[in-house]
Backbone as a printed PyTorch tensor [residue, N CA C, xyz], in Angstrom:
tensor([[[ -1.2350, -11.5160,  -6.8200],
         [ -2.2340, -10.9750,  -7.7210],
         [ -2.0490,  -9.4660,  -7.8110]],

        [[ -2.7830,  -9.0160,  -8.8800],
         [ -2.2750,  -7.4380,  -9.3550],
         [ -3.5010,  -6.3430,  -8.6740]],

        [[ -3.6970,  -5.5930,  -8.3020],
         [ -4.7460,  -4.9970,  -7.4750],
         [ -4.0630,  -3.3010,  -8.1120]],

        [[ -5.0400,  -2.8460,  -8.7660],
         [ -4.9480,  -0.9270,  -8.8770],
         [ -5.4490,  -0.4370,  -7.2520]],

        [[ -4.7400,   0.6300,  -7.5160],
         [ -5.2290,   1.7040,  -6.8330],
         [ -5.3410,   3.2460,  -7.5170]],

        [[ -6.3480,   3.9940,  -7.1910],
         [ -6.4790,   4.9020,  -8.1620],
         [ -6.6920,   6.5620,  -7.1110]],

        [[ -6.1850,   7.7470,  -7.7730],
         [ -6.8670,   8.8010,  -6.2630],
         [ -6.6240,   9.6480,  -7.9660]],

        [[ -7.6070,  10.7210,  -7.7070],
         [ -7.5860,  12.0080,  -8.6510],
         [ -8.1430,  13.0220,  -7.9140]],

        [[ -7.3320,  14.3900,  -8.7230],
         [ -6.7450,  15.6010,  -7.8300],
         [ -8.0950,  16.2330,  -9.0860]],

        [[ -8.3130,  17.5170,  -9.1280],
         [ -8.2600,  18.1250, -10.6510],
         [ -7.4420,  18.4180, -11.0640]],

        [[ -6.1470,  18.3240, -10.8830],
         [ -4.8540,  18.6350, -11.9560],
         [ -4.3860,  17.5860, -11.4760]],

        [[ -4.1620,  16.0890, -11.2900],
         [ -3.5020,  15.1830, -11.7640],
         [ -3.9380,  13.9000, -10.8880]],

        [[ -4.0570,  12.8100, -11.9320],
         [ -4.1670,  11.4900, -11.6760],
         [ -3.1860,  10.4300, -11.1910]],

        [[ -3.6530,   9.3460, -10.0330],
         [ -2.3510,   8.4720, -10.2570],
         [ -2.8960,   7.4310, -10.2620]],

        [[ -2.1420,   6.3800, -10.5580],
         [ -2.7080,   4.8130, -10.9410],
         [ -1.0620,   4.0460, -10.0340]],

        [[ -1.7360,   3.3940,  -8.9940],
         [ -0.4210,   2.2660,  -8.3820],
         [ -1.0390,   0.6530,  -8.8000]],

        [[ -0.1670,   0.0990,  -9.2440],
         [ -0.3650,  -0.9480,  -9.8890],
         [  0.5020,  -1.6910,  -8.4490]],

        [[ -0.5790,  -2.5730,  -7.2780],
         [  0.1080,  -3.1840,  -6.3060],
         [  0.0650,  -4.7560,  -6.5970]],

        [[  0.7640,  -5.7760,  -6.0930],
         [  0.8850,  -6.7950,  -6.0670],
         [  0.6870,  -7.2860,  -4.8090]],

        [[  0.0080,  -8.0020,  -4.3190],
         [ -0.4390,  -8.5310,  -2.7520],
         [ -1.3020, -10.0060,  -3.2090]],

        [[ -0.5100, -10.5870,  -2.2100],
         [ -1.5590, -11.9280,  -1.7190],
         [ -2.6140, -11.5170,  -1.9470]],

        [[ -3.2950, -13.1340,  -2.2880],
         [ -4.7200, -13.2140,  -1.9550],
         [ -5.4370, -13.3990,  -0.5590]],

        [[ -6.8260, -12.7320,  -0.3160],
         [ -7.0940, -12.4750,   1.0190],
         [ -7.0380, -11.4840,   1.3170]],

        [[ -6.3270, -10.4240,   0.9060],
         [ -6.0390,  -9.0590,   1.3370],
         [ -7.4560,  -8.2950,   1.1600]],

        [[ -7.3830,  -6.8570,   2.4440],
         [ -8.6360,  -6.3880,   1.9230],
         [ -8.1270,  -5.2560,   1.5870]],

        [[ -8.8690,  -4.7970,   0.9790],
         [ -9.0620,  -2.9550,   0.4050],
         [ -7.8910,  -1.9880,   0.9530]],

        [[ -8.3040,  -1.7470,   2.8290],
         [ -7.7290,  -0.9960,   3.0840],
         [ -6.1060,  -1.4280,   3.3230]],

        [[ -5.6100,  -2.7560,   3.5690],
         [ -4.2820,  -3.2090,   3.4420],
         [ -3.6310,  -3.0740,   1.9640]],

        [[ -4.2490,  -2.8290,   0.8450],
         [ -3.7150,  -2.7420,  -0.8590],
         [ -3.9400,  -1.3220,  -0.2580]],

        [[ -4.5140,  -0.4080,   0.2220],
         [ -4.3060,   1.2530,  -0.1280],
         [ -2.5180,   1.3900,   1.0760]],

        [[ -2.8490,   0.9460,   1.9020],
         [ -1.6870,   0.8290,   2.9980],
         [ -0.3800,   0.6240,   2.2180]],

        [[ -0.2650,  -0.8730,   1.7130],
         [  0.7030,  -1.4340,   1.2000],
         [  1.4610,  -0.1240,  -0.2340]],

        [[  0.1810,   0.1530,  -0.6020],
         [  0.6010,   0.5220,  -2.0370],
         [  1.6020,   2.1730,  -1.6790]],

        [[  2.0230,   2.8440,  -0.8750],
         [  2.4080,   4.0880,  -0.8230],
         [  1.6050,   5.4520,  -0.7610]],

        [[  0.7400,   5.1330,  -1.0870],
         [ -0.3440,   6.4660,  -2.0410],
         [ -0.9270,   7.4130,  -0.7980]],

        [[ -0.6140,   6.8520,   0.5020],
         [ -0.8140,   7.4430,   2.0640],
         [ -0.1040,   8.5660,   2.1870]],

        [[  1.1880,   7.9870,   1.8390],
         [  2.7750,   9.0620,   2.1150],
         [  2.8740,   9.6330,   1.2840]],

        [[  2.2710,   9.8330,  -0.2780],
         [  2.5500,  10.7600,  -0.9460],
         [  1.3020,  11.2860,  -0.9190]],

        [[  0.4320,  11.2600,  -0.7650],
         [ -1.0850,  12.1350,  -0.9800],
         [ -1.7960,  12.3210,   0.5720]],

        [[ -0.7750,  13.2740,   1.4990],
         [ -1.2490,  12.6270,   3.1770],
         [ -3.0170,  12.9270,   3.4990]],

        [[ -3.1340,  14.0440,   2.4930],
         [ -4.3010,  14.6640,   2.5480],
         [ -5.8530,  13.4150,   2.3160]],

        [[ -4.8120,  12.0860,   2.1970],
         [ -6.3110,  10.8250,   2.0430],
         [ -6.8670,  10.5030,   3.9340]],

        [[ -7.6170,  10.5560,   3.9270],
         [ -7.7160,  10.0090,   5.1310],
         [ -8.4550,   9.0050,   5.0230]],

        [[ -8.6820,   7.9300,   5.7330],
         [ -9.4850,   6.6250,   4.9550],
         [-10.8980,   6.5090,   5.9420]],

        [[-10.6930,   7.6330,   7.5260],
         [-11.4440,   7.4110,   8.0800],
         [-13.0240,   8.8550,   7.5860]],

        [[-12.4940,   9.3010,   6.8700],
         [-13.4300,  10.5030,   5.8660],
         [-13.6290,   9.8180,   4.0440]],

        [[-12.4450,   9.4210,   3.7690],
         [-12.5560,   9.3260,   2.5740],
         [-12.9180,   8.0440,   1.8510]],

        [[-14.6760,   8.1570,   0.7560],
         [-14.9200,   6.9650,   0.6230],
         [-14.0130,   6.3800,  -0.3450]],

        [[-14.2450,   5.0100,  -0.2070],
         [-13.5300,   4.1840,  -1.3900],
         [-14.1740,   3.3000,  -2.1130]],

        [[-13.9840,   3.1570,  -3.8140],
         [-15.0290,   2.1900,  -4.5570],
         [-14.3460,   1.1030,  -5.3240]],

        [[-14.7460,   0.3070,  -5.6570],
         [-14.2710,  -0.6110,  -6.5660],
         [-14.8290,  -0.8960,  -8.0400]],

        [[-14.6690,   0.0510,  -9.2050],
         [-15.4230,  -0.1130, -10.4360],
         [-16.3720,   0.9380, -10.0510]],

        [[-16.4890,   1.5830,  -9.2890],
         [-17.3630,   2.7300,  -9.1150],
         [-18.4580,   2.4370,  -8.3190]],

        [[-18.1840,   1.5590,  -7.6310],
         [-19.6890,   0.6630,  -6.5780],
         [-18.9620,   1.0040,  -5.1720]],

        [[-19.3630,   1.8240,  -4.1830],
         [-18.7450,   2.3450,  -2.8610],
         [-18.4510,   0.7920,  -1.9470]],

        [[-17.3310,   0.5560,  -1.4390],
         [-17.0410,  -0.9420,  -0.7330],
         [-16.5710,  -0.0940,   0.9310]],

        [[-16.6370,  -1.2350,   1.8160],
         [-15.9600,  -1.0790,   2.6230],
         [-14.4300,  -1.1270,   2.6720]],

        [[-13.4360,  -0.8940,   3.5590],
         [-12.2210,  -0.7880,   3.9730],
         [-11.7340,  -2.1980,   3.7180]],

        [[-12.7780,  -3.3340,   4.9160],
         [-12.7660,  -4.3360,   4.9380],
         [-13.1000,  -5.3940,   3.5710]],

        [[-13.6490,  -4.8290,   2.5440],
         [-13.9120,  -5.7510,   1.4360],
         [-12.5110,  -6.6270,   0.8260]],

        [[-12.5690,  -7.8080,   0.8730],
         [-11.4890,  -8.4020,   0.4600],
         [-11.2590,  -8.8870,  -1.4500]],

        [[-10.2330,  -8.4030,  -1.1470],
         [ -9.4580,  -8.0700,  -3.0470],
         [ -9.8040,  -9.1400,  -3.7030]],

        [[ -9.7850,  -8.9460,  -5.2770],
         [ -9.8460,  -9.7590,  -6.0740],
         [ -8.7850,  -9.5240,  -7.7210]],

        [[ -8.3680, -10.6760,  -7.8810],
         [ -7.6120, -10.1100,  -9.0690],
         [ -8.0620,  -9.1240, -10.0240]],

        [[ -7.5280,  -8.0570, -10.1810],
         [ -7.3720,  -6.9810, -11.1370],
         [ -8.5550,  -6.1250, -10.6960]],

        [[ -8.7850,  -6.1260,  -9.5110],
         [ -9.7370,  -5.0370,  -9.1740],
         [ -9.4240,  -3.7970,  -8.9260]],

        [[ -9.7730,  -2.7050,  -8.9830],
         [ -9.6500,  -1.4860,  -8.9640],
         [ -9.7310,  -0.6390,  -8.1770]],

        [[ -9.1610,   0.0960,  -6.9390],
         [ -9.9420,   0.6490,  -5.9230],
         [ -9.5410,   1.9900,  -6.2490]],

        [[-10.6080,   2.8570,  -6.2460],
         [-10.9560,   4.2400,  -6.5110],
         [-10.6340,   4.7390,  -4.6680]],

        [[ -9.8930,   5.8580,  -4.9230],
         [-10.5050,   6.8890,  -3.6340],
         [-10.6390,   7.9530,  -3.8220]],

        [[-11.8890,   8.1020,  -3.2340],
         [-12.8030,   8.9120,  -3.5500],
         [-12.6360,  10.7070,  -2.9860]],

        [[-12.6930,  11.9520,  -3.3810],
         [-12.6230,  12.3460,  -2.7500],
         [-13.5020,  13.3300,  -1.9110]]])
């Protein structure tokens, strides 16, 4: 299944379009997807994360074409 991930800077946006099993939660699609190693400045244990703009846990488990925002 297709799962976004989303992080914005004020000078620039990114969108990772990940693919992961079903079952997966939140914080394993931010893991999986790269967006750690290029943006090190996320920390997941400070930084919230939402889905559609509704704040979720780490632990919330994915759903097709859902969206996870991080927040900053």
């Amino acid at each position: 299944m297709k799962v976004e991930v989303v992080f914005a800077k004020p000078e620039e946006q990114v969108l990772y379009d990940v693919y992961v099993d079903e079952g997966v939660t939140a914080e394993q699609v931010i893991n999986q997807s790269g967006i750690l190693e290029r943006y090190p400045e996320i920390d997941l244990a400070s930084n919230k994360i939402g889905v559609f703009g509704h704040a979720v846990p780490l632990a919330r488990v994915m759903e097709p074409g859902d969206r996870i925002e991080i927040y900053r």
